[in-house]
C-alpha atoms as a printed R data frame, in Angstrom:
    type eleno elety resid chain resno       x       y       z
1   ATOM     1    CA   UNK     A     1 255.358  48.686  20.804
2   ATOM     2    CA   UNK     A     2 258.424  47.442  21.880
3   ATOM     3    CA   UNK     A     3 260.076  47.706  25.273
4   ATOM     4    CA   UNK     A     4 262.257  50.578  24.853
5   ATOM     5    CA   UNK     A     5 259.343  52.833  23.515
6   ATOM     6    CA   UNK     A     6 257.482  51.054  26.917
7   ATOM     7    CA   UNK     A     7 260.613  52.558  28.785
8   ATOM     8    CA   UNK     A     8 260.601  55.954  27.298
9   ATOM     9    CA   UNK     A     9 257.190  56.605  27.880
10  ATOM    10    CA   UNK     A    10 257.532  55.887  31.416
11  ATOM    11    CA   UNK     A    11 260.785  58.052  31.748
12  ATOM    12    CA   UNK     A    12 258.551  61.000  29.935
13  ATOM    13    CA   UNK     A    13 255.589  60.323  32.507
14  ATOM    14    CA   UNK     A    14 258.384  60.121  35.521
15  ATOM    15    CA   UNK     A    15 260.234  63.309  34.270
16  ATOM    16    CA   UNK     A    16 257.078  65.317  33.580
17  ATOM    17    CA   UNK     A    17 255.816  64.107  36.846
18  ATOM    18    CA   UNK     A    18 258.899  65.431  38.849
19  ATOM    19    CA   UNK     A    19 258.905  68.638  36.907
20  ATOM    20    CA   UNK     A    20 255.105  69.298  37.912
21  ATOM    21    CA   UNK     A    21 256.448  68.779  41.482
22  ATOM    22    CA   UNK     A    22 259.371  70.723  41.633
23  ATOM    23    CA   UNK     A    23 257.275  73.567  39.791
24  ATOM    24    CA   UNK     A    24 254.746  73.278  43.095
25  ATOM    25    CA   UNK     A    25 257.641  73.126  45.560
26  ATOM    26    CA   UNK     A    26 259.062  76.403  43.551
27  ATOM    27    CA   UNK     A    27 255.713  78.178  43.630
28  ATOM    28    CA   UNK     A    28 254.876  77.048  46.621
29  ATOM    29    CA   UNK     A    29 258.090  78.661  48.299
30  ATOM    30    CA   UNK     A    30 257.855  82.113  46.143
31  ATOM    31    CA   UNK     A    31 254.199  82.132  47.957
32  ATOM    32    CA   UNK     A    32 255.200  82.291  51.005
33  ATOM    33    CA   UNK     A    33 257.738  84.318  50.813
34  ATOM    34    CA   UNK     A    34 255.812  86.878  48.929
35  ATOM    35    CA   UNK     A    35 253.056  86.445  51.764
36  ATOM    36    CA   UNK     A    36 255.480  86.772  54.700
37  ATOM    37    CA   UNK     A    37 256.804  89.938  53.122
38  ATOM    38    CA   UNK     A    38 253.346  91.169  52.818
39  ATOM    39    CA   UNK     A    39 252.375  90.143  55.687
40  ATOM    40    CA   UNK     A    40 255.793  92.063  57.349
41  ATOM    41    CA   UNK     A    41 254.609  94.628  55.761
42  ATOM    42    CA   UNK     A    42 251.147  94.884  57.416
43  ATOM    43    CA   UNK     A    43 252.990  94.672  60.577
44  ATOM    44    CA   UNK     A    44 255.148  97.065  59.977
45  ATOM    45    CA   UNK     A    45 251.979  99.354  59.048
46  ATOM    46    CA   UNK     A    46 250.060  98.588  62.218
47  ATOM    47    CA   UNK     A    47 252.824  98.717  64.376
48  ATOM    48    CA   UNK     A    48 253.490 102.440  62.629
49  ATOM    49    CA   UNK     A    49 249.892 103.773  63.456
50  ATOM    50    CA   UNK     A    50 250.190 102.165  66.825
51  ATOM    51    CA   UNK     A    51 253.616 104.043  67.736
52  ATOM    52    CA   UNK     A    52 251.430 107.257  66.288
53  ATOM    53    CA   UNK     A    53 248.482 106.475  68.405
54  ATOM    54    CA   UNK     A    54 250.753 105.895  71.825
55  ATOM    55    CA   UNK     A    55 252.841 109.290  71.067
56  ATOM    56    CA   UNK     A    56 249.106 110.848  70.680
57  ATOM    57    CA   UNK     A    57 248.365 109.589  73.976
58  ATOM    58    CA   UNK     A    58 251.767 110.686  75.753
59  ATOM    59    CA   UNK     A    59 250.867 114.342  74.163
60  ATOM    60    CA   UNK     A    60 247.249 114.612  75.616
61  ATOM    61    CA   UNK     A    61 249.005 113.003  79.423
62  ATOM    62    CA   UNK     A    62 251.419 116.071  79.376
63  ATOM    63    CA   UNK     A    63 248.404 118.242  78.777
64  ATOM    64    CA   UNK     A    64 246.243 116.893  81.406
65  ATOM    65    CA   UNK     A    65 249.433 116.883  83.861
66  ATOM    66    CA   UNK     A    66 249.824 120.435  83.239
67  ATOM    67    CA   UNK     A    67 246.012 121.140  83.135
68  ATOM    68    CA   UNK     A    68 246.116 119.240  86.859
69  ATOM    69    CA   UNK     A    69 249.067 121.772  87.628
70  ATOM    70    CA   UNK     A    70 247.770 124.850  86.957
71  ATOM    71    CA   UNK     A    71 244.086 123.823  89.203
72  ATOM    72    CA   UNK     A    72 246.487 122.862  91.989
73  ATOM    73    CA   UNK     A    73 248.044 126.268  91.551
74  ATOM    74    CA   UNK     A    74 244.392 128.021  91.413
75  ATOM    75    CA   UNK     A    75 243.310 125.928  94.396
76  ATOM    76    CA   UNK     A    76 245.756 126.507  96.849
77  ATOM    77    CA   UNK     A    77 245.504 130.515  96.024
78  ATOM    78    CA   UNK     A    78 242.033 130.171  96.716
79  ATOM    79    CA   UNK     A    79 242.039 128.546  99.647
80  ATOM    80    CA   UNK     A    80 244.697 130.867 100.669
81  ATOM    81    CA   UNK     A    81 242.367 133.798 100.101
82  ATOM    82    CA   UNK     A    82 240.179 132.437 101.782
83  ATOM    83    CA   UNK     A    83 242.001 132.077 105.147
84  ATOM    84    CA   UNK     A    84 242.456 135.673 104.500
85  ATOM    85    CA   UNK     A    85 239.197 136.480 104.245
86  ATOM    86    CA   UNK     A    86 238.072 134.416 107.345
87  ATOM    87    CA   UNK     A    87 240.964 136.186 109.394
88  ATOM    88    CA   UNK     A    88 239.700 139.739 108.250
89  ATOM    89    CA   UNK     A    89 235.900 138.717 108.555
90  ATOM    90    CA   UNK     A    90 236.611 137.440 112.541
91  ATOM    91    CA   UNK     A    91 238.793 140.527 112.876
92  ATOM    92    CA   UNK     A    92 235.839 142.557 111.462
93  ATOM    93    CA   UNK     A    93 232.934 140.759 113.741
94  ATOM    94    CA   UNK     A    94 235.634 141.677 117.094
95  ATOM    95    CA   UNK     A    95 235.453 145.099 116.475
96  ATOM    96    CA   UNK     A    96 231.622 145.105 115.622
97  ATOM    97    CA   UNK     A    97 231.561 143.457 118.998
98  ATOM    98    CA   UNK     A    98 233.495 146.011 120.687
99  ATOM    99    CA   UNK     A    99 231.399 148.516 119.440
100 ATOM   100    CA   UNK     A   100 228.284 147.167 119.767
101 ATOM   101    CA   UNK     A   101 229.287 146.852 123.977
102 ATOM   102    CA   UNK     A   102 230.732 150.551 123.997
103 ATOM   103    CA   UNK     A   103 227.629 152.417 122.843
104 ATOM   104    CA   UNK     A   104 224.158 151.910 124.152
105 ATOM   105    CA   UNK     A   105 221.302 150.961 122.169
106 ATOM   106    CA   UNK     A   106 219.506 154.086 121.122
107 ATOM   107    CA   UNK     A   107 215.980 153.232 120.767
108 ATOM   108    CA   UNK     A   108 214.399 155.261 117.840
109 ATOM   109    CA   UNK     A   109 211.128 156.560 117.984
110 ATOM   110    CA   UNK     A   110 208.493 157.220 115.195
C-alpha cells in the first residue's frame, strides 16, 4: 500500500465518521422536537380536561349558592311564622286566663 491509499482510507474513516455524527446530531434534534410537540400536546390535553373539570366545579358552586338561598328564604319564613304563632298562642293563653278568673269552677257531680 502506498501512502496515498494510507491517506484515503483515513479520509473515508474521518468522513464516514463525521457523517455518523452529524446523522446523531440530526436525529437527535428531530427527537426532541417531535417529543416536545408531543409532549405540548399532552399539556395541552390535561390542561383542556382541567379547564372542563374547574367550569364543572363553578356550575355545582352556583347551585349550592342558590340551594343556600332558597333555605335562607325558607328559614326566615319559618321563623317568621313562628313569632306569629307564639304571639297568637300568648294572646290565646290571656284570654283563657281571663276566662278562667271570670267564671267559677263548677264542680260536676256523678
Amino acid at each position: 500500500m502506498g501512502e496515498g491509499e494510507s491517506m484515503m482510507t483515513i479520509e473515508v474513516t474521518v468522513l464516514v465518521t463525521m457523517m455518523a455524527a452529524i446523522c446523531g446530531i440530526v436525529f437527535g434534534i428531530l427527537n426532541l422536537r417531535k417529543a416536545k410537540a408531543t409532549e405540548t400536546k399532552n399539556d395541552a390535553s390535561s390542561i383542556a380536561t382541567l379547564i372542563a373539570k374547574l367550569e364543572n366545579i363553578v356550575n355545582i358552586l352556583a347551585e349550592i349558592k342558590a340551594e343556600i338561598a332558597s333555605l335562607k328564604a325558607e328559614n326566615k319564613e319559618a321563623r317568621e311564622r313562628i313569632v306569629i304563632l307564639e304571639q297568637s298562642m300568648k294572646a290565646a293563653w290571656k284570654q283563657l286566663d281571663t276566662v278562667c278568673k271570670e267564671c267559677k269552677y263548677v264542680k260536676i257531680s256523678d
